[in-house]
Structures are given as structure tokens and as C-alpha cells.
KOLLO-66822 format. One line per field, with one value per atom (N, C-alpha, C): y, x, z; residue number from 1. Coordinates in steps of 0.1 Angstrom, whole numbers, plus 2048, in hexadecimal, padded with zeros to 3 digits. Atoms other than C-alpha are relative to their C-alpha. Example, Ala and Ser with C-alpha at 12.3 -4.5 7.8 and 13.67 -1.06 7.14 Angstrom:
# residues 2
v: 7F4;7D3;80C;7F5;7F5;80B;
u: 809;87B;809;7F7;889;7F8;
w: 800;84E;800;800;847;808;
seq: 1;1;1;2;2;2;
# end
This chain:
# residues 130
v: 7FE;62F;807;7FA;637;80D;7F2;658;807;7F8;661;801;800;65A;80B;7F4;672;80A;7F2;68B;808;7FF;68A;80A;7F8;690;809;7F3;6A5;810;7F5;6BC;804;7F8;6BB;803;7F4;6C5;80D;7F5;6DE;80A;7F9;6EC;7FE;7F7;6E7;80D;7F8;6FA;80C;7F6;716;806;7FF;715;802;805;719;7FC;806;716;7F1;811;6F2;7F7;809;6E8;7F4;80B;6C7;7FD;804;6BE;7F0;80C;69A;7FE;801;68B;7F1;80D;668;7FF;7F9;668;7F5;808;64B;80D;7F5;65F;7F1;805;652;80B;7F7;65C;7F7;802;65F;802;7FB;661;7FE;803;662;7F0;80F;63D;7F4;80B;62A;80D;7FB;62D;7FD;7FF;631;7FB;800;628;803;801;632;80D;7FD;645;80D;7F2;66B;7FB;804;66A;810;7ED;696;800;7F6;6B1;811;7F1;6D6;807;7F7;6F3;7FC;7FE;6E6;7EE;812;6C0;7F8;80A;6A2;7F4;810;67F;7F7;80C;661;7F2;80D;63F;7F6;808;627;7F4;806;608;7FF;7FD;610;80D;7EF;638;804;7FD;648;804;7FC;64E;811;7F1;671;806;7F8;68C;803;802;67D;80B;7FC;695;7F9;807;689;80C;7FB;68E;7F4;806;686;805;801;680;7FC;804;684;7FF;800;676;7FD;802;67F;7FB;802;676;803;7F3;691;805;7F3;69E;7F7;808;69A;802;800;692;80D;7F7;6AD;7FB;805;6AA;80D;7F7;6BC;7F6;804;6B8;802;7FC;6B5;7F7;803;6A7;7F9;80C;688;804;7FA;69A;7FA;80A;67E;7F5;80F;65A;803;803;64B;7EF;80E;627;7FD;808;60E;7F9;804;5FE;7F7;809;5E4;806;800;5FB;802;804;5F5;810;7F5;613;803;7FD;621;80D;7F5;641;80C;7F6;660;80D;7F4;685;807;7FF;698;810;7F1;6BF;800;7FA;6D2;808;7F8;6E3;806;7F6;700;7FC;7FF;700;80A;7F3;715;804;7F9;72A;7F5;808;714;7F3;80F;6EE;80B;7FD;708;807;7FF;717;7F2;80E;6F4;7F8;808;6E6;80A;7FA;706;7FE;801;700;7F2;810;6D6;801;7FF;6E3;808;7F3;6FE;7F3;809;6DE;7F1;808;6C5;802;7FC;6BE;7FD;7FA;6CA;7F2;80E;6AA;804;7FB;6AB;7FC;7FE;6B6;7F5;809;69C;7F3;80D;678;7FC;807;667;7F2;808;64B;7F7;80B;629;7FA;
u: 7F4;8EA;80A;7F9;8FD;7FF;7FE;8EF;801;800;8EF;811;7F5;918;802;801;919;7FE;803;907;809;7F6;91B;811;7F2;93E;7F8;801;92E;800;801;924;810;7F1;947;80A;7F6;959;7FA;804;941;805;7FA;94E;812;7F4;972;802;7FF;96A;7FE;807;95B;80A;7F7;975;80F;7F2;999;809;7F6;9A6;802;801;99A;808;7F9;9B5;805;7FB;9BD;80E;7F7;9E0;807;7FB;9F2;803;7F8;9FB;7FD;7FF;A02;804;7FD;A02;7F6;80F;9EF;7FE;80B;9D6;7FB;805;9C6;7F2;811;9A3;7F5;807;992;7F2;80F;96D;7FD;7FD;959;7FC;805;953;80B;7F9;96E;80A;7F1;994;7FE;7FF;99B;80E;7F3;9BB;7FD;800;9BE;80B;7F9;9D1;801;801;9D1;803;7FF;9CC;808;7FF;9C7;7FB;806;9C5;804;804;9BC;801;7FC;9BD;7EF;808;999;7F6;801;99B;806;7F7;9A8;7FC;809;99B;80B;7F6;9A9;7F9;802;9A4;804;801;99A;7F6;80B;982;7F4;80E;96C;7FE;7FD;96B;7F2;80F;955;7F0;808;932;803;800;92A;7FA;805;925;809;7F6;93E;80A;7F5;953;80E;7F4;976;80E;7F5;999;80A;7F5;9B6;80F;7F0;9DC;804;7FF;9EA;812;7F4;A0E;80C;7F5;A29;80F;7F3;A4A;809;7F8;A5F;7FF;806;A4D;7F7;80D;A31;7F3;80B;A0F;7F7;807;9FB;7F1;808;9DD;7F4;806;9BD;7EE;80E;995;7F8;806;97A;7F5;80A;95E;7FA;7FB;956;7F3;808;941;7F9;803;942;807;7F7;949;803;7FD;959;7FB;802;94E;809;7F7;960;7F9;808;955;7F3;80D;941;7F8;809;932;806;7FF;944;807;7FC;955;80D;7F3;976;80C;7FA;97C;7F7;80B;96E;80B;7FB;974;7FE;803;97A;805;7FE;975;808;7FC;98B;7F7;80C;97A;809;7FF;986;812;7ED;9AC;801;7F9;9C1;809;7F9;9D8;80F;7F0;9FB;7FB;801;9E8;7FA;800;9DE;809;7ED;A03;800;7FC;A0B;7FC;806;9F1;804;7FB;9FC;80B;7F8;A1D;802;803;A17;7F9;807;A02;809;7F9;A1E;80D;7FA;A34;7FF;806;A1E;7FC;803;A17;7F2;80E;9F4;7F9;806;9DD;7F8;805;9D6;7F2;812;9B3;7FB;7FF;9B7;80A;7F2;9C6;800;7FB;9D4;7F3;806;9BE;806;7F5;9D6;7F3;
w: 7F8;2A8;7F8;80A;28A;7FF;809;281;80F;7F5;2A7;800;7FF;2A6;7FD;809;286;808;7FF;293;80A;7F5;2B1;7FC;80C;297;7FC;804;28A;807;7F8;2A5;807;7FD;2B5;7F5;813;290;800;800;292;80C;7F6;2B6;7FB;804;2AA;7F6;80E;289;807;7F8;2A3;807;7F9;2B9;7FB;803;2AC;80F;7F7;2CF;803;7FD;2D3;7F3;80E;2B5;808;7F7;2C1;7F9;809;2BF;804;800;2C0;80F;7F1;2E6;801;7FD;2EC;811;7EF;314;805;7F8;32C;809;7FA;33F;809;7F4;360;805;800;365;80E;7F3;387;804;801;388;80E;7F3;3A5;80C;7FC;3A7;7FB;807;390;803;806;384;7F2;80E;35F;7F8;807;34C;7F5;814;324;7FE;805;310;7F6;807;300;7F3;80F;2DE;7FB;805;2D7;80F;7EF;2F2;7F5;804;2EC;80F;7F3;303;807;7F4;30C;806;7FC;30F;7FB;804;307;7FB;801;2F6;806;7FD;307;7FE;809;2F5;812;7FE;30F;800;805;30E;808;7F4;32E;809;7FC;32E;80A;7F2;34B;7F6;803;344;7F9;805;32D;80E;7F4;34A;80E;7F0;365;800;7F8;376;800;7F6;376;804;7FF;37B;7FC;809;365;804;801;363;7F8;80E;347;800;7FA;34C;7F4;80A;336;802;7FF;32F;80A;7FA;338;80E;7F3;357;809;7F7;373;7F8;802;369;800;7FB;363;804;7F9;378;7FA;809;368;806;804;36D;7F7;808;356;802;7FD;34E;7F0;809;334;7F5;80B;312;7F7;809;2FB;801;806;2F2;7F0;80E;2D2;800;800;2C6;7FA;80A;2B5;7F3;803;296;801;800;2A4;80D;7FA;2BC;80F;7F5;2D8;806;7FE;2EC;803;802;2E6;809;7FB;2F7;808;7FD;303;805;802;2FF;80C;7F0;324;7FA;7FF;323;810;7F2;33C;803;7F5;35B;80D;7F5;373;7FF;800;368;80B;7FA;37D;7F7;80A;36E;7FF;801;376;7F3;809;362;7F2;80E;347;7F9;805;343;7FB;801;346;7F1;80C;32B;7F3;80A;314;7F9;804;315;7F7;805;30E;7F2;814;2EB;7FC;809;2E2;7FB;804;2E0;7F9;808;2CF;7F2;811;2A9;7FD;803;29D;7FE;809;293;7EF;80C;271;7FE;806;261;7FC;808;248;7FD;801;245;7F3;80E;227;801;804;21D;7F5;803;215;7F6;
seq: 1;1;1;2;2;2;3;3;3;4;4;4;5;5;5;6;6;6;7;7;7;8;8;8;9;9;9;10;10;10;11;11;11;12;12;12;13;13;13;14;14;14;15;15;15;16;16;16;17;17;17;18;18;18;19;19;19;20;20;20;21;21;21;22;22;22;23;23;23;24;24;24;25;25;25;26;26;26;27;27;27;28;28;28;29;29;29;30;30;30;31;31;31;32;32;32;33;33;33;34;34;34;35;35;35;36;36;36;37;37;37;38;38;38;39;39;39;40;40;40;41;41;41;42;42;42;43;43;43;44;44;44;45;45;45;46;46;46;47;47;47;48;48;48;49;49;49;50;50;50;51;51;51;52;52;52;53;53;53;54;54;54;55;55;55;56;56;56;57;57;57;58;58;58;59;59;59;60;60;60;61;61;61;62;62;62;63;63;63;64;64;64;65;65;65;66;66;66;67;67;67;68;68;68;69;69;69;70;70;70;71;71;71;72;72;72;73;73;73;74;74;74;75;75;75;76;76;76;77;77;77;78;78;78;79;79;79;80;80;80;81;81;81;82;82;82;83;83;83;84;84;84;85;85;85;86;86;86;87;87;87;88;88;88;89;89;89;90;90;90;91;91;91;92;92;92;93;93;93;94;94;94;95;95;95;96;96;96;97;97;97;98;98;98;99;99;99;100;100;100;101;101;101;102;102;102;103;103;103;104;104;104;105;105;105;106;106;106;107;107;107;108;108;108;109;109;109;110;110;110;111;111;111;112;112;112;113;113;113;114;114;114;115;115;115;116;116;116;117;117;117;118;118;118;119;119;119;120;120;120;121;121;121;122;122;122;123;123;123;124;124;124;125;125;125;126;126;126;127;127;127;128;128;128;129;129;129;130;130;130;
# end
């Protein structure tokens, strides 16, 4: 299970390293996630121009279809579909989160999402280690 996690990190480092558009940058934002059988609550960790992780403890199956609301401060929610790529575990295993590609932006929610990363701070490559 371990080395399947890994491989997992590894292969998506490998698509950011590929990608520079997918730089993820910092967004703290609850997010509401609508699949086509459950409701979702959790919480945007990173978002990029081509998805977003949101840290919750019972994220949709990998595969599902949803729709998200990602509801900021300042403003209305931006409302966005995608579609659920990856989980994240926790250390003991359990599930933490899950990574949601966007799917068939229009052009107004990808103004919208451009403008929301032209005003957020980058996440860094590298953390300090206390």
C-alpha cells in the first residue's frame, strides 16, 4: 500500500514538474462538493489553473463526476466541475483528502479562477524541517 501511495506522489510531482501551469498556489476556502449521490464538506488546501486538493475525511470515490463551491471571503462562490483524480491518506492509513481536476470551464469561472491565482501566494516547493 505504501509503495502504491509513493508511486502515486510521485507520478503527480511528475505532472506538476511537466506542467508549469498546474503550479499550485496557497487557498484556504471551505469547498462543498456535490457528486452524483452524496454531499461533501472540506476544505481547499492548493488550487491551480487545473484543480484543486480539498482536505476532507470522506472525499468522493476516484472517478466521480462532481461539482464544487469554492466559497470565499470576499465574494460568491465560485462554482466549478471536475472530476475526483486522487486521494491522500493519513498516517495511519485512513483518508484525508482528495485531488479534483477541473472539467469544461467556461471562459467567465476561468477569468474568475485566473484572477483568484494572480492574487494568491505560490505554495512552496520546499518546507523547513523543525
Amino acid at each position: 500500500m505504501a509503495e502504491l501511495i509513493g508511486a502515486k506522489e510521485q507520478e503527480r510531482n511528475e505532472v506538476l514538474a511537466a506542467n508549469p501551469r498546474a503550479l499550485r498556489m496557497v487557498l484556504h476556502a471551505q469547498v462543498n462538493i456535490k457528486s452524483e449521490s452524496n454531499f461533501f464538506m472540506g476544505f481547499a488546501e492548493n488550487i491551480s489553473e487545473g484543480g484543486v486538493f480539498v482536505s476532507t475525511l470522506s472525499p468522493p470515490a476516484i472517478g466521480d463526476e462532481v461539482e464544487l463551491a469554492v466559497e470565499l471571503d470576499d465574494s460568491d462562490a465560485i462554482a466549478v466541475k471536475g472530476i475526483v483524480r486522487w486521494h491522500r491518506t493519513d498516517e495511519s492509513g485512513d483518508l484525508s483528502g482528495c485531488g479534483v481536476q477541473f472539467v469544461n470551464l467556461n471562459d467567465d469561472t476561468r477569468r474568475t479562477l485566473e484572477m483568484l491565482l494572480a492574487t494568491l501566494e505560490r505554495e512552496p516547493l520546499l518546507h523547513d524541517i523543525d
